[in-house]
C-alpha angles and dihedrals in degrees: 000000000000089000091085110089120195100344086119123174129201091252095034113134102226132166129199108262091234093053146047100223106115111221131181124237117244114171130016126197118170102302101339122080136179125229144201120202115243095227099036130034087238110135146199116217113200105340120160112275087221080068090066144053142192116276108212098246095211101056116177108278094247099046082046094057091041083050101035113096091187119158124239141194121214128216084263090059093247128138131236131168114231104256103161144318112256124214096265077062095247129134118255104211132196101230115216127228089047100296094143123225122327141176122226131181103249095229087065095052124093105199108223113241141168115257106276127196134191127223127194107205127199101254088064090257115130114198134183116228129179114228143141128305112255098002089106130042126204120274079022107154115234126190109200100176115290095359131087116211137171121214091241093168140030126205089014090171099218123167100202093052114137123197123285100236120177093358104143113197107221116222109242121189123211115243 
């Protein structure tokens, strides 16, 4: 995918040519985008899309474990920060507030994600958003400009959410 050059969408998983750090587009005008990275909330404001390119957004799984710096809790509540898989096939986390290095078996682990809703639009089209908890119900109607959605899951848990911006719910009443 890194063949495309500056045809940029809102949504598309790029990464600077000189880096590995994925980011997510989130404004285009004319050859210059703005980005946010997927695992800070760093940003780039109005950098030169010839300065980017396209991330493929289905990595093989095992690249994408060696490159995620997901955060994780433990059974014991505690946080690490994905470092490697080791050769048992447990995840070797960075704990924070200073706990070392430590391996967990995967299937113990929660990764810690922002709340995460889906929306079914009328067109057919489902789509993941991050928002608030609690801000939205299921079966909730959402106007997002020319489009019409219902909320049809909650927590939906989705990694490649991007942010609901100028969405208006529209107050429905039961007959």
């Amino acid at each position: 995918m890194s063949g495309r050059s500056h045809d940029f969408q809102v949504g598309d998983i790029v990464k600077l040519r000189s880096s590995t750090s994925h980011q997510r587009v989130t404004t285009v005008k004319n050859h210059v985008i703005s980005t946010q990275y997927l695992n800070t909330h760093h940003t780039y404001q109005n950098r030169a899309a010839v300065h980017f390119e396209h991330v493929d957004p289905n990595p093989q799984k095992e690249e994408n474990i060696m490159t995620n710096t997901a955060l994780f809790e433990t059974p014991e509540g505690t946080y690490g920060t994905l470092l490697t898989k080791d050769s048992q096939g447990n995840y070797v986390l960075e704990m924070k507030g200073g706990g070392g290095v430590q391996a967990f078996d995967p299937k113990k682990l929660t990764e810690v994600m922002p709340y995460t809703i889906q929306i079914e639009w009328n067109s057919g089209k489902s789509e993941h958003f991050e928002v608030p908890k609690d801000k939205l119900k299921k079966g909730d109607l959402l106007v997002h400009g020319t489009r019409i959605g219902i909320v049809a899951h909650l927590d939906s848990k989705c990694k490649s959410a991007g942010p609901l911006t100028d969405a208006r719910v529209v107050p429905t009443q039961k007959l």
